[in-house]
MIPA-745897 format. One record per residue (C-alpha): x, y, z; residue in three letters. Coordinates in Angstrom, 1 decimal, decimal comma. Example, Ala and Ser with C-alpha at 12.3 -4.5 7.8 and 13.67 -1.06 7.14 Angstrom:
xx:12,3&yy:-4,5&zz:7,8&residuo:ALA
xx:13,7&yy:-1,1&zz:7,1&residuo:SER
//
This chain:
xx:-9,9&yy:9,0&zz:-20,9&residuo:UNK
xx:-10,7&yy:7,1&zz:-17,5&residuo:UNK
xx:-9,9&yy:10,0&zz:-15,4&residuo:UNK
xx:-12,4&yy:12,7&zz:-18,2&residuo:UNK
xx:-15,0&yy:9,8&zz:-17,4&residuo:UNK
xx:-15,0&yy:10,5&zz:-13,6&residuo:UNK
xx:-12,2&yy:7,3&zz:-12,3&residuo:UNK
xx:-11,2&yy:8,2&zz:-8,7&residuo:UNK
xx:-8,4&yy:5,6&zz:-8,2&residuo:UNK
xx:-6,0&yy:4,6&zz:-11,2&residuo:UNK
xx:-4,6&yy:1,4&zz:-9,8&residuo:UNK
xx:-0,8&yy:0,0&zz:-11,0&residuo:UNK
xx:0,0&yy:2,7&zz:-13,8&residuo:UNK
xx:3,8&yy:2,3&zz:-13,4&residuo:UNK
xx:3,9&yy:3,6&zz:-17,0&residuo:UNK
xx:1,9&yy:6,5&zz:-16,7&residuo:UNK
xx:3,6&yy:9,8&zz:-18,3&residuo:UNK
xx:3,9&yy:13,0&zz:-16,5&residuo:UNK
xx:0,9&yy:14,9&zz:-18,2&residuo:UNK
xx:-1,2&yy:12,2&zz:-16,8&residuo:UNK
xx:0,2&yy:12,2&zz:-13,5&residuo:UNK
xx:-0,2&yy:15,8&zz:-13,5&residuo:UNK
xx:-4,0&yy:15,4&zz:-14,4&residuo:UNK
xx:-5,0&yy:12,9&zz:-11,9&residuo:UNK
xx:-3,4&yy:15,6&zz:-9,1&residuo:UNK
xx:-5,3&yy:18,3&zz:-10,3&residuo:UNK
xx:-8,7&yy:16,1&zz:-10,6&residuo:UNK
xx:-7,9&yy:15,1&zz:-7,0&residuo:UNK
xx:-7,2&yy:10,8&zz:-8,5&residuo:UNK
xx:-6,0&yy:8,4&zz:-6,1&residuo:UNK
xx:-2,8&yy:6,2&zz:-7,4&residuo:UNK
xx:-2,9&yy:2,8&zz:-6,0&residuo:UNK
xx:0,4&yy:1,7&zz:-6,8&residuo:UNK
xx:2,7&yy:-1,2&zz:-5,7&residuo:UNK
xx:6,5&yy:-1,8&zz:-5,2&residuo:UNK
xx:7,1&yy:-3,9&zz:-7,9&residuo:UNK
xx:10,8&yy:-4,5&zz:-8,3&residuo:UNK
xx:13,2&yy:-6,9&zz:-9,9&residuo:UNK
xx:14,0&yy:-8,3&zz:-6,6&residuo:UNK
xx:12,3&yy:-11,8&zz:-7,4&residuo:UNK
xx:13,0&yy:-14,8&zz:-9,3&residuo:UNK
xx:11,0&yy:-14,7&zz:-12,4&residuo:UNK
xx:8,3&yy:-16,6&zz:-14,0&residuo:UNK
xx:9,0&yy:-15,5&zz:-17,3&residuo:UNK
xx:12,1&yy:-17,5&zz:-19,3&residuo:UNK
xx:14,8&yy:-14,1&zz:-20,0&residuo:UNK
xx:14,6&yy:-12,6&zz:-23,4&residuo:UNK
xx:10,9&yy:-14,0&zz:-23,6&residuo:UNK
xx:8,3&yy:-10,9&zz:-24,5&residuo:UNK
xx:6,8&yy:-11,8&zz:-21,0&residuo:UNK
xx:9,7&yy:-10,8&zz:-19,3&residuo:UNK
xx:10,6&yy:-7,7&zz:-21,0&residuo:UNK
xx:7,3&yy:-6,3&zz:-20,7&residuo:UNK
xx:7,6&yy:-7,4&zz:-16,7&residuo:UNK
xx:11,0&yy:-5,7&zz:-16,2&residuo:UNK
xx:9,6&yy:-2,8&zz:-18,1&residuo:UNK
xx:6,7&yy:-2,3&zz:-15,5&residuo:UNK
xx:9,9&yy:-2,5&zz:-12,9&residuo:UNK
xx:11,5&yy:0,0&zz:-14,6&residuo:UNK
xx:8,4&yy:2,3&zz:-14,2&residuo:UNK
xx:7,7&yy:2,3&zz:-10,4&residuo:UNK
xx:10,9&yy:4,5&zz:-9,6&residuo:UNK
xx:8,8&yy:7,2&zz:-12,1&residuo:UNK
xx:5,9&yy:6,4&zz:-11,3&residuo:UNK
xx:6,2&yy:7,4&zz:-7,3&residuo:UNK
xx:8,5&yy:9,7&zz:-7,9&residuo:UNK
xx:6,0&yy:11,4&zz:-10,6&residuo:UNK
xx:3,6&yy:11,1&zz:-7,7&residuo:UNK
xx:5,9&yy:13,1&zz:-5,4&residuo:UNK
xx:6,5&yy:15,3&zz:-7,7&residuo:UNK
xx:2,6&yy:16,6&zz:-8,5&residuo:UNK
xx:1,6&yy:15,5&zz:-5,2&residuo:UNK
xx:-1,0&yy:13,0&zz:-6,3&residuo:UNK
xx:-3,2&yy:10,9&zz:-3,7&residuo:UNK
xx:-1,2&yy:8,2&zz:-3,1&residuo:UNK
xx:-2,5&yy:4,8&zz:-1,8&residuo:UNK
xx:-0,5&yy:1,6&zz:-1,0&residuo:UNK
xx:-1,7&yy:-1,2&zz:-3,0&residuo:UNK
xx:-1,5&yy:-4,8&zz:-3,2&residuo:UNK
xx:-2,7&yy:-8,0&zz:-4,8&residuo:UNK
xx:-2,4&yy:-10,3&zz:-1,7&residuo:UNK
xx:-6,0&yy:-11,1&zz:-1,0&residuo:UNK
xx:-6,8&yy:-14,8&zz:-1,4&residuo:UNK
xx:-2,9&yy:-15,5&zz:-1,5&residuo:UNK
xx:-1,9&yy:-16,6&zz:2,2&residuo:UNK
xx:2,1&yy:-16,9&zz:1,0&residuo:UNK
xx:1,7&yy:-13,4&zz:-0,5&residuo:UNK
xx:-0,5&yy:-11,9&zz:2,4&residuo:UNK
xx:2,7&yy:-13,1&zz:4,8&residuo:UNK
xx:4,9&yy:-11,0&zz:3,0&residuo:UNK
xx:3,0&yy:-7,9&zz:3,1&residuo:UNK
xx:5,4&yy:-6,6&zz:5,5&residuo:UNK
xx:8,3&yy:-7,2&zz:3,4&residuo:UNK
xx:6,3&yy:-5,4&zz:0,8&residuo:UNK
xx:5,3&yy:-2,4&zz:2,7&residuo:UNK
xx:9,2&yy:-2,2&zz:4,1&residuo:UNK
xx:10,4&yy:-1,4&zz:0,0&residuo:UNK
xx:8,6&yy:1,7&zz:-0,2&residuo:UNK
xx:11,6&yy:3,1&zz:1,8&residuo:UNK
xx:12,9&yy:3,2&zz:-1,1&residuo:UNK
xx:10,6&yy:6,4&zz:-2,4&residuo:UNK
xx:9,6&yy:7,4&zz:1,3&residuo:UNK
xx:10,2&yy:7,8&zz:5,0&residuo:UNK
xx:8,9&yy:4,7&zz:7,3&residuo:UNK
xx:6,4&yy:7,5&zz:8,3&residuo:UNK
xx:4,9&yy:8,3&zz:5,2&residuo:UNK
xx:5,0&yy:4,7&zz:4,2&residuo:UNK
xx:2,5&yy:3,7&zz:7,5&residuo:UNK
xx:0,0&yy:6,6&zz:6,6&residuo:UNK
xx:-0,2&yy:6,0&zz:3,6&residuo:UNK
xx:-1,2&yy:2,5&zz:4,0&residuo:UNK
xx:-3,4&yy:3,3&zz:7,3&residuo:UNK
xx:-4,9&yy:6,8&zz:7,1&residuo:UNK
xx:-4,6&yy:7,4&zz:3,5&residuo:UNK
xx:-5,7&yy:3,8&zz:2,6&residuo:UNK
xx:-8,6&yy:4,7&zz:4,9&residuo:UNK
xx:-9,2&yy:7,7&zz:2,9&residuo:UNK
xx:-9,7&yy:6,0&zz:0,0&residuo:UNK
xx:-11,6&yy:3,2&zz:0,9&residuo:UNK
xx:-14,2&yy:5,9&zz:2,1&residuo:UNK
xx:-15,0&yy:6,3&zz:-1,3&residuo:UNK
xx:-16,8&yy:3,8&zz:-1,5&residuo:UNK
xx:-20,0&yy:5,3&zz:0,3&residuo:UNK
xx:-22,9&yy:3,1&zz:1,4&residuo:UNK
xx:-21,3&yy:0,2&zz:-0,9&residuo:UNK
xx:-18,0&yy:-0,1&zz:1,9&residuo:UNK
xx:-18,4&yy:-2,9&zz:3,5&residuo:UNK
xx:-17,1&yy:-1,5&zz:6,7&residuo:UNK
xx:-19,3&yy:0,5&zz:9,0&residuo:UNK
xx:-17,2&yy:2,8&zz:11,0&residuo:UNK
xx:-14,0&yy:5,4&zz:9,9&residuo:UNK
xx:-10,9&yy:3,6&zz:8,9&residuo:UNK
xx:-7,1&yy:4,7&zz:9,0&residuo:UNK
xx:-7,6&yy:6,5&zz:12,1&residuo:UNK
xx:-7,7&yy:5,8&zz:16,2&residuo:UNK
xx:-10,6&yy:7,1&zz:17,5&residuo:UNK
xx:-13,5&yy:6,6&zz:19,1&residuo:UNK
xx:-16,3&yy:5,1&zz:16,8&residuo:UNK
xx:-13,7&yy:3,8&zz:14,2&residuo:UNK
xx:-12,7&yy:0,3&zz:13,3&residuo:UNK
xx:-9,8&yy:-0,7&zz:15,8&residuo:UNK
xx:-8,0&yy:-2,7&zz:13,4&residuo:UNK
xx:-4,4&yy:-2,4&zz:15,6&residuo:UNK
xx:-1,3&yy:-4,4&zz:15,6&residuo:UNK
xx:1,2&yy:-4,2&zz:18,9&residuo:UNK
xx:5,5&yy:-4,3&zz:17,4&residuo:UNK
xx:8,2&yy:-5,1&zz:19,0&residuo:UNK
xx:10,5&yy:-2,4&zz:17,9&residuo:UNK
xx:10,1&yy:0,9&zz:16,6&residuo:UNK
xx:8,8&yy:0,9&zz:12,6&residuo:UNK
xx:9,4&yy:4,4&zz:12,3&residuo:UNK
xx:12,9&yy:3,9&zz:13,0&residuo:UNK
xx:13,1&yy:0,3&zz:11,3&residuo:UNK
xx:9,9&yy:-0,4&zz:8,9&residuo:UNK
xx:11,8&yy:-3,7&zz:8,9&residuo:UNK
xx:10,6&yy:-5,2&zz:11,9&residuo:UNK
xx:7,0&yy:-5,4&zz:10,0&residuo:UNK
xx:8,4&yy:-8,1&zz:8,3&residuo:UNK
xx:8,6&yy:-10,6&zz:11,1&residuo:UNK
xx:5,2&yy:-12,3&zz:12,0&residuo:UNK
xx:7,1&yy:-12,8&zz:15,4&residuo:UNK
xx:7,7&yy:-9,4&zz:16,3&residuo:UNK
xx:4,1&yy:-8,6&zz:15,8&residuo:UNK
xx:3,4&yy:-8,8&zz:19,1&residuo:UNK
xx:-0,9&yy:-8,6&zz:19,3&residuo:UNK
xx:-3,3&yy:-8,2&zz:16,6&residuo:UNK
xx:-6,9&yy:-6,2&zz:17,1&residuo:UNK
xx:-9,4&yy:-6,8&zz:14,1&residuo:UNK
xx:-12,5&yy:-5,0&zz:15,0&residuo:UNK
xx:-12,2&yy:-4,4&zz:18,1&residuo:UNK
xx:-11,9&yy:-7,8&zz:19,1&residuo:UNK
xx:-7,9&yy:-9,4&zz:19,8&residuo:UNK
xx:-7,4&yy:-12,3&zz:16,8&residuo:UNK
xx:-3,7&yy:-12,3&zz:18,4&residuo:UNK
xx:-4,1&yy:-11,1&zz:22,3&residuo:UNK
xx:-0,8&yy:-9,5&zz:23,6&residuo:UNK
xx:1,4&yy:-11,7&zz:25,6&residuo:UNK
xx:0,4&yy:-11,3&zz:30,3&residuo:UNK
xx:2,2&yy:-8,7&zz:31,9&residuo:UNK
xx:4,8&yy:-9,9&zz:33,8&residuo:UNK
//
């Protein structure tokens, strides 16, 4: 019904169906989904109805991206870090699971360039003036410098360490170390 209503972005849907998935491809939907695993401790006592509704979600993402893969539907990486500094440190861990569905490449467009994408949608209401998800000139230089190579090891996202500078705007909130 949300997607016959004109919804551009289904967010979570880890038990969507494969009708649906096939819709939202051919009505050109954006799926924001998330890497939610069982790889945590969990809140919810085992047996509880909490619990198995939460390890049924689990059980969905495999479908769910590989139901996206398989129709080819705009995919977005999503997550519910904002206002969560312990969460927002382990975005990196977070964006280093989807090599479980993808390549280290696809994983970084999608959450640059395709994120970017997205976000455009917004129109006049974005509150960011400039083109995001890309390197160019007139775009939002939102940049970080790693020591390693994440297409190779996604892994090394993970450590705030090997994160060598950070460019927010243009402007370095984490300058890169002199040259020696």
């Amino acid at each position: 019904q949300a997607i016959e209503a004109g919804v551009r972005c289904i967010d979570h849907g880890q038990l969507l169906d494969d009708a649906t998935a096939r819709l939202m491809a051919e009505k050109g939907v954006w799926w924001s989904l998330q890497p939610f695993v069982d790889d945590r401790p969990s809140p919810f006592p085992v047996g509880s109805a909490n619990r198995r509704k939460q390890l049924e979600m689990f059980n969905g993402t495999d479908t769910a991206y590989a139901l996206a893969k398989k129709h080819k539907v705009k995919t977005a990486w999503g997550t519910d870090t904002l206002f969560d500094a312990k969460a927002a440190a382990a975005q990196g861990e977070q964006l280093a699971k989807m090599v479980r569905w993808y390549t280290p490449a696809e994983v970084l467009k999608m959450a640059t360039a395709d994120n970017g994408e997205l976000l455009a949608l917004s129109g006049l209401r974005s509150p960011y003036e400039g083109k995001l998800g890309v390197v160019e000139a007139g775009a939002l230089a939102d940049l970080l410098l790693v020591d390693g190579d994440p297409l190779s090891d996604i892994t090394v996202l993970q450590d705030a360490q090997r994160i060598v500078a950070i460019m927010k705007d243009g402007a370095f909130h984490k300058p890169p170390p002199p040259r020696e």
